[in-house]
C-alpha distance (Angstrom), angle and dihedral (degrees) to the residues before:
residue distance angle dihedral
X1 . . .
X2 4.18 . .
X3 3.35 114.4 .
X4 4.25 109.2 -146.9
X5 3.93 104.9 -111.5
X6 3.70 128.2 -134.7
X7 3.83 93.2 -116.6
X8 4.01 94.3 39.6
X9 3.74 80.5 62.9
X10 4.06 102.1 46.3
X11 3.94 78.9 48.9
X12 3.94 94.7 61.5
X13 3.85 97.8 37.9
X14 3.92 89.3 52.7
X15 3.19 95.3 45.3
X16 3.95 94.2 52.1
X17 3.86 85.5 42.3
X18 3.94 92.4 56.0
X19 3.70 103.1 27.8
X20 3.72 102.7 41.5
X21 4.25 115.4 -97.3
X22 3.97 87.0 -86.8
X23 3.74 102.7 48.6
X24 3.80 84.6 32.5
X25 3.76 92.8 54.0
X26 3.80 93.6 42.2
X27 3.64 95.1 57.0
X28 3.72 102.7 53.7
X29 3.53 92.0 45.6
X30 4.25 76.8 64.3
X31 3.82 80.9 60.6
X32 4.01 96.7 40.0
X33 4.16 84.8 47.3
X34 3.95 86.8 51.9
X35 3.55 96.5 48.5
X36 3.73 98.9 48.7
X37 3.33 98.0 59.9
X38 4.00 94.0 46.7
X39 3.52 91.9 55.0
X40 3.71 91.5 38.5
X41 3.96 96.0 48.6
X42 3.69 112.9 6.8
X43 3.85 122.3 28.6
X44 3.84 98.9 53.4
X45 3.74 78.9 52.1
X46 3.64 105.1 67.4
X47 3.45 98.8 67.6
X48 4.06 81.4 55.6
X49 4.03 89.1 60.7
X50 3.60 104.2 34.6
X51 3.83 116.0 24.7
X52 3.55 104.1 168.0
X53 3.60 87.3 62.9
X54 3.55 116.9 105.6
X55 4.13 104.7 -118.0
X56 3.55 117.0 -67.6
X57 4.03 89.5 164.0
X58 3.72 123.9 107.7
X59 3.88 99.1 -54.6
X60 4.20 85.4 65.2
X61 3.44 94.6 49.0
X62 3.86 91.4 55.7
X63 3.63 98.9 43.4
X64 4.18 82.9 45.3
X65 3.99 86.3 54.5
X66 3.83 90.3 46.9
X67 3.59 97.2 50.1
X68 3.97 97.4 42.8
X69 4.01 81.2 55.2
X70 4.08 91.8 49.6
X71 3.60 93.2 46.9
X72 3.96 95.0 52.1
X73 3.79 93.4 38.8
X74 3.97 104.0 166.5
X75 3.76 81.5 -12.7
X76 3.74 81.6 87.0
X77 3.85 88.6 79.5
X78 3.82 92.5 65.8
X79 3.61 91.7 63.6
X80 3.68 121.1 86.4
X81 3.65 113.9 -128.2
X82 3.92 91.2 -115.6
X83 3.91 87.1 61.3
X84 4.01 90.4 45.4
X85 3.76 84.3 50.1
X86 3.97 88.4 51.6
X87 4.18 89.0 47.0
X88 3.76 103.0 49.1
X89 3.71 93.4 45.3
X90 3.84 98.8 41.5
X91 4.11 80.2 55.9
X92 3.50 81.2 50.0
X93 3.81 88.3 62.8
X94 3.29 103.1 22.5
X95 3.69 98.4 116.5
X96 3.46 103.5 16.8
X97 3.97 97.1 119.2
X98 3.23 92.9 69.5
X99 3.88 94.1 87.3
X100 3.99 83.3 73.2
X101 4.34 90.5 52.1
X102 3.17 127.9 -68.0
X103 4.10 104.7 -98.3
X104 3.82 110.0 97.7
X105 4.05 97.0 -1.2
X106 3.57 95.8 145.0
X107 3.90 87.6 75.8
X108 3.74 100.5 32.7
X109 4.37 91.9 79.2
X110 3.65 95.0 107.1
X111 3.91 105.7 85.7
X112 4.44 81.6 44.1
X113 3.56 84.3 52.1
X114 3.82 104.0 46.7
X115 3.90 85.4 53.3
X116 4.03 92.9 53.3
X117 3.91 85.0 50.5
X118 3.29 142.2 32.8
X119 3.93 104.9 -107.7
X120 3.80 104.8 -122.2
X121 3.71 131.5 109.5
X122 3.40 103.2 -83.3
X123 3.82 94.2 75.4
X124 4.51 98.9 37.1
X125 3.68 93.3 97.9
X126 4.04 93.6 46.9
X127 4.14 78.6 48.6
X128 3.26 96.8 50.8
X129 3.53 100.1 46.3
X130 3.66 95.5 47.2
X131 4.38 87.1 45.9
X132 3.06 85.1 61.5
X133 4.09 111.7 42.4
X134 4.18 87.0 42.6
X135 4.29 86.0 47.4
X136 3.75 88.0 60.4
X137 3.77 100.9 51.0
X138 3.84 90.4 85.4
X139 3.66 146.9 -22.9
X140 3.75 129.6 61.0
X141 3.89 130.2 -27.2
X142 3.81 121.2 -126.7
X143 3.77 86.6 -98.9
X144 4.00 90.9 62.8
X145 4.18 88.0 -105.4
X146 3.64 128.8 107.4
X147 4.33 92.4 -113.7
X148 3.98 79.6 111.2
X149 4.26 84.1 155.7
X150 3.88 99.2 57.9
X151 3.42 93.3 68.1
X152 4.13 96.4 55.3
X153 3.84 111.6 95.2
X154 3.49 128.9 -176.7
X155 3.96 119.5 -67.4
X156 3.87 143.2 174.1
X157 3.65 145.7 -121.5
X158 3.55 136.3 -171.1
X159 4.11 81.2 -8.6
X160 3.71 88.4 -63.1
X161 4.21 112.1 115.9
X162 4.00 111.5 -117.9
X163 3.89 115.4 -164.3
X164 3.76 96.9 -142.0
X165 3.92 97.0 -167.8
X166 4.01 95.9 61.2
X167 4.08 85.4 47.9
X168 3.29 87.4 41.5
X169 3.90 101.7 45.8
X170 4.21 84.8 44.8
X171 3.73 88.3 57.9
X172 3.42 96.6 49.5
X173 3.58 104.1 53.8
X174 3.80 92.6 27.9
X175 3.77 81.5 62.6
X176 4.10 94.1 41.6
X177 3.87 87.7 51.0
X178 4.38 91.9 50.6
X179 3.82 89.9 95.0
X180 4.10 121.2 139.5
X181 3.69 154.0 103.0
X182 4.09 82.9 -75.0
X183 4.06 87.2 75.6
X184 3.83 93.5 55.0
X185 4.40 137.5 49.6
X186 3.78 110.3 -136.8
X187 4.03 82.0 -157.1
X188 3.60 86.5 66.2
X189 3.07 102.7 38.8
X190 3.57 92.1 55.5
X191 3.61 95.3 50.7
X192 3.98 95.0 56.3
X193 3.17 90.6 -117.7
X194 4.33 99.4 135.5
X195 3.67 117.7 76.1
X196 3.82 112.2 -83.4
X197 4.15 78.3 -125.2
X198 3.80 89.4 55.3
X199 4.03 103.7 37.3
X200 3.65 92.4 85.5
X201 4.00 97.2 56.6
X202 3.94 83.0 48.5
X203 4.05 92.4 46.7
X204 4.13 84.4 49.7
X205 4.01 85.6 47.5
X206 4.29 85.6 58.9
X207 3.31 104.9 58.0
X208 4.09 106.2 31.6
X209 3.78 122.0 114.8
X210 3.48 113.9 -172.6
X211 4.06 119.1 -161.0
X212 3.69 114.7 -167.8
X213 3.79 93.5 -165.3
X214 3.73 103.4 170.8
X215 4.16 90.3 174.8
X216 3.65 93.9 63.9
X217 3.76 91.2 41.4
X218 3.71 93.9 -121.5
X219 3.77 149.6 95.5
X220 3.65 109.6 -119.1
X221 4.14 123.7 -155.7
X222 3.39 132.8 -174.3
X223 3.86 122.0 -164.8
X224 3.86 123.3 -156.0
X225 3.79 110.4 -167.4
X226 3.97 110.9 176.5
X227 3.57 109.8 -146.7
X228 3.70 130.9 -136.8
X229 3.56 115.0 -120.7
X230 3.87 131.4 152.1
X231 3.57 135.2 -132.5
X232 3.72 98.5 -67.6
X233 4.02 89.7 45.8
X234 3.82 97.3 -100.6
X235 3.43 124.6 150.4
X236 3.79 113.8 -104.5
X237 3.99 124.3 -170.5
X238 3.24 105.8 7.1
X239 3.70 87.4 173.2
X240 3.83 88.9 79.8
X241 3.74 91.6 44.3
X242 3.79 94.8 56.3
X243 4.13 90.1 39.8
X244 3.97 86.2 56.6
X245 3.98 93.9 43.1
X246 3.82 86.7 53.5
X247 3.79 94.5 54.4
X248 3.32 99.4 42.9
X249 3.77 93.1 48.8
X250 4.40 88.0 54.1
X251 3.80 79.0 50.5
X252 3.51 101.2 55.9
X253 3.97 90.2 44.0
X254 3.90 90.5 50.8
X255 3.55 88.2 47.2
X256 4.15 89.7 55.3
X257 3.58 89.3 43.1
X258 3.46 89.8 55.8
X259 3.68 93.2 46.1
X260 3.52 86.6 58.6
X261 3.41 105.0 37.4
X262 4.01 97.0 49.6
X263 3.85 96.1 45.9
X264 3.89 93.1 54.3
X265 3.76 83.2 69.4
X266 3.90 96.8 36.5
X267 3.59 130.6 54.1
X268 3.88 92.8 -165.6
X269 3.86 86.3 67.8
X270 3.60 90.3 53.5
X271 3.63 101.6 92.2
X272 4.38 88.0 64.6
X273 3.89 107.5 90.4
X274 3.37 105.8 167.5
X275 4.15 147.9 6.4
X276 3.75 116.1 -123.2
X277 3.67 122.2 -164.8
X278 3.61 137.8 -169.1
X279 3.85 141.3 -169.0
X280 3.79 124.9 -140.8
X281 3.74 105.6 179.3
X282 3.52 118.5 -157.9
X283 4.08 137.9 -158.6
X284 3.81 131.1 169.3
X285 4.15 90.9 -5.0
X286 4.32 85.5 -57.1
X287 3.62 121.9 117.4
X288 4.03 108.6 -124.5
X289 3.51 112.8 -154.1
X290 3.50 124.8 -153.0
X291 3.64 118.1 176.1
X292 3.59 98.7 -109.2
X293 4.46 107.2 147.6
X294 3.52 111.6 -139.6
X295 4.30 114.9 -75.8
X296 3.83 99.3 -123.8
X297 3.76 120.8 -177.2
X298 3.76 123.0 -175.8
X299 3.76 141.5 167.1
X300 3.49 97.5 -78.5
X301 4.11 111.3 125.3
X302 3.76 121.2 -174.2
X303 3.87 114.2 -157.3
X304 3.65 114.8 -98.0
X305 3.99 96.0 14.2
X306 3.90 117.2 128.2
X307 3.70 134.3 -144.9
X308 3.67 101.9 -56.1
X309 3.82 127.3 -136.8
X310 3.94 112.0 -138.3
X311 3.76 94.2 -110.9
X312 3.79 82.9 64.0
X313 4.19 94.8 56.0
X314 4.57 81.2 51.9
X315 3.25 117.1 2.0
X316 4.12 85.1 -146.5
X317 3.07 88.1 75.2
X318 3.89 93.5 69.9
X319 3.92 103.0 123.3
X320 4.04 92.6 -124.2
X321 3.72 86.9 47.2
X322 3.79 92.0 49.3
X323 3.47 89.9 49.0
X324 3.91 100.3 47.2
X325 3.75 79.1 51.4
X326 3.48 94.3 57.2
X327 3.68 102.3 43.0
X328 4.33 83.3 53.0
X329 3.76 87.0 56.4
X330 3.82 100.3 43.5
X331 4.30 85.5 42.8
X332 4.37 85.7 53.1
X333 3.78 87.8 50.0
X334 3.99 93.7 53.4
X335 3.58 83.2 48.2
X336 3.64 109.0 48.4
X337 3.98 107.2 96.9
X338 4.32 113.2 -115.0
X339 3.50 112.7 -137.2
């Protein structure tokens, strides 16, 4: 069952406001009509075709609708409502290729589209325009780098001008920021039943928190690694400990990047300056603190520096040193006397 979304809504009411309530009316049901049929025939479906995937069914799409909405905050009065139009239904169809494989999905929406509308003229610049915004949102650029936005100029629709590069720059890192235990199944995961190639992404999926905290001018994350210990409260495996610290670490610097990268094209990302992370470490259903301040990474770039590692942000965040941390704290907690 689909639950109405904040910025579905402010997409109707401006649209009535700006269009007239007929006109207005008539062209979200265009968007009601469209999403119908993909959760009818098409979302569910993914799953179906590639189930190692973390989900990109119905759940994403409404966490992708809720973020776009958090990262414009009252920036979402500086859109018209034909571009609002444009950005709830290219989330719409943002991942729809993916029910013919996963490589190059962002530019296989066509044959999904055709079969949300009728393929005649009337609909070829609404197709083009969303082709276009949902071919950005990842992938390569025409030029064979990942620039994908530098090659978006301005369009139309309906006679109404649509800048695709802020839509398309608002998909993208609404849909980089759509992280959580609502993209993976514990069940399954317990069961062995994702590729051992996949499991991590779907271990990463369990313990995000993602924060869009526009007032603080940040994204905030919170990891929640659960620990392996055995019965005397020893660490075990810390093999898979280090193997999840060093994905989550190349997540948190792709996220930055694409902080960076997505905001040099879009003003309404402007206001988020940095990416804050935190650890919360957990063994036998405790919390195990262990000092660690929170990694922060902004814009600031001193001449001559490099791409950093995260150790070189805090260098407590070293893996060994998180580790030797940890194996302190779980060696104070056997020790503490129970009463």
């Amino acid at each position: 069952m689909w639950q109405t979304q904040e910025l579905e809504t402010i997409t109707k009411q401006r649209l009535i406001k700006e269009r007239g309530e007929a006109e207005g009316e008539e062209k979200f049901a265009l968007y009601l009509t469209a999403r119908k049929k993909l959760l009818e025939d098409v979302l569910e479906e993914i799953k179906a075709a590639e189930p190692a995937l973390t989900d990109h069914g119905p759940k994403h799409i409404a966490n992708v609708l809720q973020n776009a909405q958090r990262l414009l905050g009252d920036g979402v009065e500086d859109l018209s409502s034909t571009e609002l139009y444009c950005l709830i239904l290219s989330i719409l169809f943002h991942d729809v290729g993916n029910i013919f494989g996963r490589n190059g999905h962002q530019l296989n929406i066509g044959e999904v589209y055709n079969h949300v509308r009728q393929p005649d003229a009337s609909h070829r610049q609404e197709q083009l325009v969303l082709l276009q915004i949902v071919g950005a949102h990842c992938g390569e650029a025409p030029d064979k780098t990942r620039d994908t936005l530098r090659f978006l100029e301005s369009s139309h629709l309906d006679g109404l001008p649509v800048n695709l590069r802020d839509i398309a720059a608002i998909l993208r890192f609404a849909d980089e920021l759509a992280e959580g235990i609502q993209r993976t199944s514990l069940f399954m995961e317990r069961i062995h039943r994702y590729p051992a190639k996949c499991d991590i992404y779907h271990q990463y999926a369990r313990i995000t928190q993602v924060l869009i905290d526009k007032g603080a001018e940040r994204i905030a994350l919170t990891y929640h690694p659960t620990i392996e210990v055995n019965r005397e409260g020893v660490l075990q495996n810390d093999a898979a400990l280090r193997e999840i610290l060093q994905f989550t670490y190349r997540r948190i610097q792709k996220l930055n990047e694409e902080r960076k990268y997505n905001k040099h094209y879009c003003r309404y990302l402007d206001p988020f300056k940095q990416v804050s992370a935190v650890f919360e470490f957990w063994a036998n259903g405790q919390p195990r603190g262990l000092g660690l301040r929170p990694l922060v990474l902004t814009d600031l770039v001193i001449p001559g520096d490099v791409q950093k590692e995260i150790p070189a942000y805090d260098p407590s965040y070293a893996i060994d040193e998180v580790i030797t941390r940890l194996r302190r704290a779980l060696s104070e907690g056997r020790e503490r006397p129970t009463t």
